[in-house]
Each structure stands twice: as C-alpha cells, then as structure tokens.
Backbone as ProteinMPNN parsed JSONL, in Angstrom:
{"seq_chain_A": "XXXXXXXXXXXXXXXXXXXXXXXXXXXXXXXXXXXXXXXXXXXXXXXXXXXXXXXXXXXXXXXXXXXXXXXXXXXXXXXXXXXXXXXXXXXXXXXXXXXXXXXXXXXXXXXXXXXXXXX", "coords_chain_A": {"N_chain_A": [[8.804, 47.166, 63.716], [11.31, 45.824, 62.019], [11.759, 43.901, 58.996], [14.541, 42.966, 58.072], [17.071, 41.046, 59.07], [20.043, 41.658, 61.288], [22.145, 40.571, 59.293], [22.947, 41.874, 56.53], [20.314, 41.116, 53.894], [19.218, 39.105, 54.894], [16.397, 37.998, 56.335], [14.405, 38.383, 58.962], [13.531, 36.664, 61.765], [11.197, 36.88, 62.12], [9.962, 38.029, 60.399], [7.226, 37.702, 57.329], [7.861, 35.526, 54.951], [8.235, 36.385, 52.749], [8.74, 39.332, 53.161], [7.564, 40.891, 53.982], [5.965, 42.309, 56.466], [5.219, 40.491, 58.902], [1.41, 39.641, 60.2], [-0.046, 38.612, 61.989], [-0.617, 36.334, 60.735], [-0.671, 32.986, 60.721], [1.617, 29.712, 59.933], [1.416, 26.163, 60.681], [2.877, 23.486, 60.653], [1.442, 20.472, 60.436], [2.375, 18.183, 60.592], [5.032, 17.857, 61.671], [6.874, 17.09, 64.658], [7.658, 18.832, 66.989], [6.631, 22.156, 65.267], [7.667, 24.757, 64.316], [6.407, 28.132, 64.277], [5.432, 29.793, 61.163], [5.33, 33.23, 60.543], [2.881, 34.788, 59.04], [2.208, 37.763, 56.441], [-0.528, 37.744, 55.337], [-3.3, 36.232, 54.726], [-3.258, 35.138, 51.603], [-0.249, 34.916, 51.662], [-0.049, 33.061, 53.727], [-1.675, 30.716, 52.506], [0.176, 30.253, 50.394], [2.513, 29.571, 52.15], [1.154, 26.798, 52.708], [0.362, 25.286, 50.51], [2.969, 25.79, 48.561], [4.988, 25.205, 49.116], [9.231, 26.01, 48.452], [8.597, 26.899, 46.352], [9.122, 29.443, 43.673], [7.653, 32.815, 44.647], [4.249, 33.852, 43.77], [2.807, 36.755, 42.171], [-0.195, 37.999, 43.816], [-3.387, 38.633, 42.588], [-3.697, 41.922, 42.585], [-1.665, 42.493, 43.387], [-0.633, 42.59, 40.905], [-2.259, 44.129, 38.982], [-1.165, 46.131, 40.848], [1.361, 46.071, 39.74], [1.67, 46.42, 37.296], [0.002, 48.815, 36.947], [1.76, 50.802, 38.427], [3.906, 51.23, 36.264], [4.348, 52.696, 34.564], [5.433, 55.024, 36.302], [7.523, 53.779, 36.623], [9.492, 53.394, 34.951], [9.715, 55.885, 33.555], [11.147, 56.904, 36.077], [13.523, 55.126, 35.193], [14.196, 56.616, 32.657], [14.868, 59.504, 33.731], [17.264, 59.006, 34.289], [18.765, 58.505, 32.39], [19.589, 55.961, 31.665], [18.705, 53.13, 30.654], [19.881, 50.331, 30.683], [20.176, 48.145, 33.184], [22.419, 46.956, 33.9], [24.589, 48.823, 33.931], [24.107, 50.162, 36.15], [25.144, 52.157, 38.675], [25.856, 51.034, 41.744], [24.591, 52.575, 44.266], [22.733, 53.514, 42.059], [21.318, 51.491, 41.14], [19.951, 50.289, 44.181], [18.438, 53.037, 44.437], [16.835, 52.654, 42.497], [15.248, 50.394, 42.621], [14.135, 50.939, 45.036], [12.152, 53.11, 43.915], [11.27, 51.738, 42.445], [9.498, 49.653, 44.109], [8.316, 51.586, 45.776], [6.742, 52.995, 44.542], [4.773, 50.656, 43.661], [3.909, 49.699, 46.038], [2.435, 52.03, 46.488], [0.319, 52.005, 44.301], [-1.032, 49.418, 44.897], [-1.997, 50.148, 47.605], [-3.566, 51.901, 46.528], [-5.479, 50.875, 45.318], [-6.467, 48.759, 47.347], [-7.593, 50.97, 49.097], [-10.482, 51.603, 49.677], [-11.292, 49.324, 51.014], [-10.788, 48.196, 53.481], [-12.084, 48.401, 56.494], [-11.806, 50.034, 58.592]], "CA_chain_A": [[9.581, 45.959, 63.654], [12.352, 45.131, 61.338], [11.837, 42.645, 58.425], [15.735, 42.23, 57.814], [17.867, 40.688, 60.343], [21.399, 42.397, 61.445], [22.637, 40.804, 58.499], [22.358, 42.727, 55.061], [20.075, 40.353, 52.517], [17.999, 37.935, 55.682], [15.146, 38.041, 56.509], [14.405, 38.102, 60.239], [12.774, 35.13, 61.848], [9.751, 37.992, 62.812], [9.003, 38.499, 58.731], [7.188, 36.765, 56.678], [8.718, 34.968, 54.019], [8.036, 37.718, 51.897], [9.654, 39.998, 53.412], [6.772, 42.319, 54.411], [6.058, 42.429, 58.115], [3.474, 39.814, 59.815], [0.322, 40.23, 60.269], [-1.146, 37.923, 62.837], [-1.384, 34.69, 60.063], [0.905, 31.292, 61.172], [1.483, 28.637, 59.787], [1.838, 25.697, 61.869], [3.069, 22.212, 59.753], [0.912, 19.524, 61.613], [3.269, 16.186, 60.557], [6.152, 18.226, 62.628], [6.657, 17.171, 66.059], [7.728, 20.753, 67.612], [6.758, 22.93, 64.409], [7.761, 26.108, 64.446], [5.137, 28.865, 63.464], [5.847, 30.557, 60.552], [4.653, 33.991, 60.597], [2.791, 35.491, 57.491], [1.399, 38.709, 56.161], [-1.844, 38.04, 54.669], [-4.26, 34.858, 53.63], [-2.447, 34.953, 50.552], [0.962, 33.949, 52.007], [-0.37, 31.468, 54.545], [-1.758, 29.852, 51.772], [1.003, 29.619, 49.766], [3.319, 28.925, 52.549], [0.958, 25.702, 52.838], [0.412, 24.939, 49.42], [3.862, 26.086, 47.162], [6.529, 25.35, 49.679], [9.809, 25.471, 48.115], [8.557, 26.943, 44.722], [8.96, 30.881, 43.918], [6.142, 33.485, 44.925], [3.921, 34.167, 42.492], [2.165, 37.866, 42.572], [-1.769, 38.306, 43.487], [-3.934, 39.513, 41.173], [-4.026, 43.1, 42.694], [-0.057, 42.825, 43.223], [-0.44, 41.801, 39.529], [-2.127, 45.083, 38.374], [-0.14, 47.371, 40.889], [2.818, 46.235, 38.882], [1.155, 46.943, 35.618], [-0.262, 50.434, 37.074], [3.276, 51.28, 38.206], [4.83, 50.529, 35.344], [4.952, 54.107, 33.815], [6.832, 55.819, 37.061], [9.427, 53.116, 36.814], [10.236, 53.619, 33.319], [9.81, 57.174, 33.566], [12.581, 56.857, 36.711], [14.801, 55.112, 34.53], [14.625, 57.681, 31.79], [15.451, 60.207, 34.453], [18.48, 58.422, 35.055], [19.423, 58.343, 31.593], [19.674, 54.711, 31.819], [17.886, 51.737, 30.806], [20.574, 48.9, 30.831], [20.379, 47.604, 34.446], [23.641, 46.274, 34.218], [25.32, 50.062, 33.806], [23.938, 51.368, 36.943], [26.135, 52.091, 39.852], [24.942, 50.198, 43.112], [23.515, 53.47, 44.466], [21.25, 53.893, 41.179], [20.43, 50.226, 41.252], [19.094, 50.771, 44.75], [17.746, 53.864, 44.164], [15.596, 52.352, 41.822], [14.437, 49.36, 43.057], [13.537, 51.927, 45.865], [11.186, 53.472, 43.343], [9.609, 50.815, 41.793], [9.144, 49.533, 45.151], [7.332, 52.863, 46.71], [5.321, 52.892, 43.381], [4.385, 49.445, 43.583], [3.57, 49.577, 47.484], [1.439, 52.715, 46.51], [-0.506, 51.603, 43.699], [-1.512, 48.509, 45.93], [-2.895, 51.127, 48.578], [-5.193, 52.679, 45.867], [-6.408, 49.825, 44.539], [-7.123, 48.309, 48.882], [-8.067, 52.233, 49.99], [-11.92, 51.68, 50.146], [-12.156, 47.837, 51.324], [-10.283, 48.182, 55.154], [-13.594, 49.129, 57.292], [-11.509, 50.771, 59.285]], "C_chain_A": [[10.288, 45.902, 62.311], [12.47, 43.929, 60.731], [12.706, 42.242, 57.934], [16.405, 42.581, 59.242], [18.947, 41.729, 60.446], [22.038, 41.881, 60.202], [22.229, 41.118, 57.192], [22.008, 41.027, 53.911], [19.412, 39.371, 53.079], [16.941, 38.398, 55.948], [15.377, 37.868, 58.325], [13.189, 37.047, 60.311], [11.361, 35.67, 62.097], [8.984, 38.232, 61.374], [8.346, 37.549, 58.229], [7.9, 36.338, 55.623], [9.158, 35.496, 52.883], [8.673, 38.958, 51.529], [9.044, 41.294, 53.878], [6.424, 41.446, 55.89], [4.633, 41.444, 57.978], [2.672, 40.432, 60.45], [-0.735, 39.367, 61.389], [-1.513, 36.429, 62.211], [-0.176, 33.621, 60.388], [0.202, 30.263, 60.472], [1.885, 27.444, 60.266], [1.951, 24.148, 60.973], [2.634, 21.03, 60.917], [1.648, 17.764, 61.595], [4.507, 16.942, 61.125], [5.886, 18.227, 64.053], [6.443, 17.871, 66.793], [7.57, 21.805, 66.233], [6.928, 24.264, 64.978], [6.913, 26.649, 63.862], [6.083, 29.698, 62.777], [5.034, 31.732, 60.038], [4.519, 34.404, 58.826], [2.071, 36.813, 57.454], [0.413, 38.994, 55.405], [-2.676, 36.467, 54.572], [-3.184, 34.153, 52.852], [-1.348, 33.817, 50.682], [1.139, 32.934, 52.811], [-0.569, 30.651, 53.961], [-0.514, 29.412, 50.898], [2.111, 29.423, 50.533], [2.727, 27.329, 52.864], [1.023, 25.174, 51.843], [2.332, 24.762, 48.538], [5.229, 25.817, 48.232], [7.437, 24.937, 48.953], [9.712, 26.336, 46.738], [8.733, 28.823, 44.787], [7.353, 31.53, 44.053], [5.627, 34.178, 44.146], [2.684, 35.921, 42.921], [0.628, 37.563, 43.004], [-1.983, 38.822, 42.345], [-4.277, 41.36, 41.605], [-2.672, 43.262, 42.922], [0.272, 43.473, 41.816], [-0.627, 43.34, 39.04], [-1.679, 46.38, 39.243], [0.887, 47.538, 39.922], [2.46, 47.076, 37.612], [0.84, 48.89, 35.578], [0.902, 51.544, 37.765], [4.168, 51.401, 37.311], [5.431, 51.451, 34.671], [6.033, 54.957, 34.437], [7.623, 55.393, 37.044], [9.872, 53.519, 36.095], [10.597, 55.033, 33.462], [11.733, 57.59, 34.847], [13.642, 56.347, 36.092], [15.282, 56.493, 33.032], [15.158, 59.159, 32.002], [16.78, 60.706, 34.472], [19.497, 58.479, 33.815], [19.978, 56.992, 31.063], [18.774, 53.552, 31.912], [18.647, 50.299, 30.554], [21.083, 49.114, 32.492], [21.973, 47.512, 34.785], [24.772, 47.517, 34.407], [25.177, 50.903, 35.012], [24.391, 50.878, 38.417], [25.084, 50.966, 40.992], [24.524, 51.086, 43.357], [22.159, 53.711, 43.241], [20.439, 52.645, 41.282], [19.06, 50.746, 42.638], [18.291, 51.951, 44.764], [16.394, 53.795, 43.371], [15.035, 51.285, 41.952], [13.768, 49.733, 44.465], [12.357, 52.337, 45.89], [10.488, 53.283, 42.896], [9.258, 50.496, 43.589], [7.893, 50.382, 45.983], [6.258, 52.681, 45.664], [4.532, 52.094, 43.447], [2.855, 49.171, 45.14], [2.024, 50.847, 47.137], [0.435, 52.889, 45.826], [-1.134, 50.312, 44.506], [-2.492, 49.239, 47.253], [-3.868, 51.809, 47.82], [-6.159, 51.971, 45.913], [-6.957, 49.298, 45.931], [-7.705, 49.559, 49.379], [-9.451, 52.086, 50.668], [-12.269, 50.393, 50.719], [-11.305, 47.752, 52.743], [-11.474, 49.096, 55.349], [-13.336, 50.031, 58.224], [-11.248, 51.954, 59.206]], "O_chain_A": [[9.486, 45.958, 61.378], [12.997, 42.963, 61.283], [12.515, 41.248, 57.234], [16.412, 43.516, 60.044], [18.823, 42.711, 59.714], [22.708, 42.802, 59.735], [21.186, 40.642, 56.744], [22.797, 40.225, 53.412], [18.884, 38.572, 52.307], [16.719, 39.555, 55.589], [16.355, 37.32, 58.835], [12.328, 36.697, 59.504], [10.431, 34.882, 62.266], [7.799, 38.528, 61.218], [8.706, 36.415, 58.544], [8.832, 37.113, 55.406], [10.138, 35.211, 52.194], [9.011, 39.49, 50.472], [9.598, 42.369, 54.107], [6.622, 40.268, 56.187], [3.577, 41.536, 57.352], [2.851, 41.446, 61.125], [-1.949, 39.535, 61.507], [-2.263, 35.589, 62.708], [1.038, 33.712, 60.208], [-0.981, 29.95, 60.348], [3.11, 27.513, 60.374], [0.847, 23.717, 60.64], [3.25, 20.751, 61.945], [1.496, 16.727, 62.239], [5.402, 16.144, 60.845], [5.083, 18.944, 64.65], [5.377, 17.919, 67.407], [8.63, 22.415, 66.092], [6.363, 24.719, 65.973], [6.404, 26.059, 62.909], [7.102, 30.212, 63.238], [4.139, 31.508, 59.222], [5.307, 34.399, 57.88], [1.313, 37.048, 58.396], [0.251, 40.074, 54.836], [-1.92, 35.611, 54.113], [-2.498, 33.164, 53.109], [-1.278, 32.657, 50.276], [2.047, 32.103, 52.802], [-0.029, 29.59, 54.274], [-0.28, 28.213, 50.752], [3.044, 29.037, 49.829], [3.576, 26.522, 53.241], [1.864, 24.277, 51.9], [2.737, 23.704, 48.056], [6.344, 26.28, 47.994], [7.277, 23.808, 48.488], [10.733, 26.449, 46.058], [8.491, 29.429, 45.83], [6.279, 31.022, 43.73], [6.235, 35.138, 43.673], [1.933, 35.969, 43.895], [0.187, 36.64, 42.319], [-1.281, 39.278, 41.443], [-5.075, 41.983, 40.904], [-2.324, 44.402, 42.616], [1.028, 44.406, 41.544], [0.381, 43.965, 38.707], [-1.718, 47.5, 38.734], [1.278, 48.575, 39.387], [2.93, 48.118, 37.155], [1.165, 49.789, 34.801], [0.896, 52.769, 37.642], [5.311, 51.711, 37.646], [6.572, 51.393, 34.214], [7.018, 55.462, 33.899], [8.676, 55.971, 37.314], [10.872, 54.191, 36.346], [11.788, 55.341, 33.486], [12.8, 58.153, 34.599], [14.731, 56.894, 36.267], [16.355, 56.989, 32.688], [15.657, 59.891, 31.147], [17.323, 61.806, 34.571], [20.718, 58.499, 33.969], [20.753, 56.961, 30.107], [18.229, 53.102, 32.92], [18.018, 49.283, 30.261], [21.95, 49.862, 32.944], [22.542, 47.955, 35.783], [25.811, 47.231, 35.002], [25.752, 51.982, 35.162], [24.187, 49.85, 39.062], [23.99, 50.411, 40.891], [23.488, 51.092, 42.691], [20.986, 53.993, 43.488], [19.221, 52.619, 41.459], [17.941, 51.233, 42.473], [17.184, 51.716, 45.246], [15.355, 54.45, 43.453], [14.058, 51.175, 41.211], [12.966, 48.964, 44.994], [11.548, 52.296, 46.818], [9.416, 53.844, 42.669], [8.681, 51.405, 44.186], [6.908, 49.952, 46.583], [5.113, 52.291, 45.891], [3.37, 52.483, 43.326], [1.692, 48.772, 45.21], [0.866, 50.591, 47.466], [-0.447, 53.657, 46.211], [-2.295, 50.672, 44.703], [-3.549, 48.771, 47.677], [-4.891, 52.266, 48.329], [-7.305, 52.148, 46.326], [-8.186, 49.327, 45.867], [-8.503, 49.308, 50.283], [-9.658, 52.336, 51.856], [-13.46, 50.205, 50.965], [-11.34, 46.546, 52.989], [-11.809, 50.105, 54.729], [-14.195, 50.759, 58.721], [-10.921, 52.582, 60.213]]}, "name": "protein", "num_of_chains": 1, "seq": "XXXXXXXXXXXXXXXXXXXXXXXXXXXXXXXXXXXXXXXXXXXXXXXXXXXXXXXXXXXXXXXXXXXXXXXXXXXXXXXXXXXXXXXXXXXXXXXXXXXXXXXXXXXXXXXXXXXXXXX"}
C-alpha cells in the first residue's frame, strides 16, 4: 500500500498521519457524530493523534536515538557530496539525501526493535 496519494506531497487517506503505513491502530473522536477513523501506525501515534492534535510530532525515544545513531552516515553522505550547505544542493541531491538519512534512520530503528517482535 501506498502512503502518498496520486498527488506529489499528500498523504493518502490509508496512511497514518505520519506518513508511515497503518498498522491496525484507529482513532475514533467520540464527541463526533459520524467520526471518521483515523488510521495509525503504532500506540505511539494513536496516542498522540488523541492527545497533541494540531501540534507538530515529536520523535520517540528510540526514534530519538536512531537519529542520534544515524547521525554519522548522514554527515558522512553529505561529505561525499562535497556539500554541507543544504541550500546549494540541486533537487536531485536534496532528495537523494533525505533518501539517506531516511534509510539510515529507518535502519537504525530496526536494530535497536530486532530482538523485541516475538515473531
């Protein structure tokens, strides 16, 4: 499934708010007549779609030290690049590298969860 819509930069109505794919968590606003469920991908974001509506999303604490334990391949990708002012890099390098923190990010998060899914 597809967590951006047909147009470039939405979100589809199937993602969570997040922008990572649902997971089975809704949230269902009980002072709305017909609420719509709003799908989420974890605890986490159920809770803070009940709690923080409205406000920006603030990392976990294991988001918190992927970022931190990513932090060397990013840099290292920008020094690659020859480039550490953001503002200098084409739209392909931009994405390219918000690509890479991204994968880094996503895959330090899988170290740190590897041994606690029972499955």
């Amino acid at each position: 499934m597809s967590r951006r819509s047909d147009k470039p930069g939405t979100l589809s109505p199937l993602a969570c708010f997040c922008g990572r794919s649902p997971r089975g968590f809704y949230f269902i606003d009980p002072e709305a007549h017909e609420p719509p469920a709003v799908p989420c991908c974890s605890m986490a974001c159920l809770d803070t779609s009940f709690r923080m509506k409205g406000q920006p999303m603030r990392l976990n604490p294991t988001e918190t030290k992927a970022v931190y334990n990513a932090s060397p391949a990013v840099g290292e990708y920008l020094e690659t690049m020859g480039k550490t002012d953001l503002a200098d890099m084409t739209e392909a390098e931009w994405l390219g590298f918000l690509g890479h923190a991204f994968n880094c990010i996503a895959g330090e998060v899988s170290a740190i969860v590897k041994d606690e899914c029972p499955f």
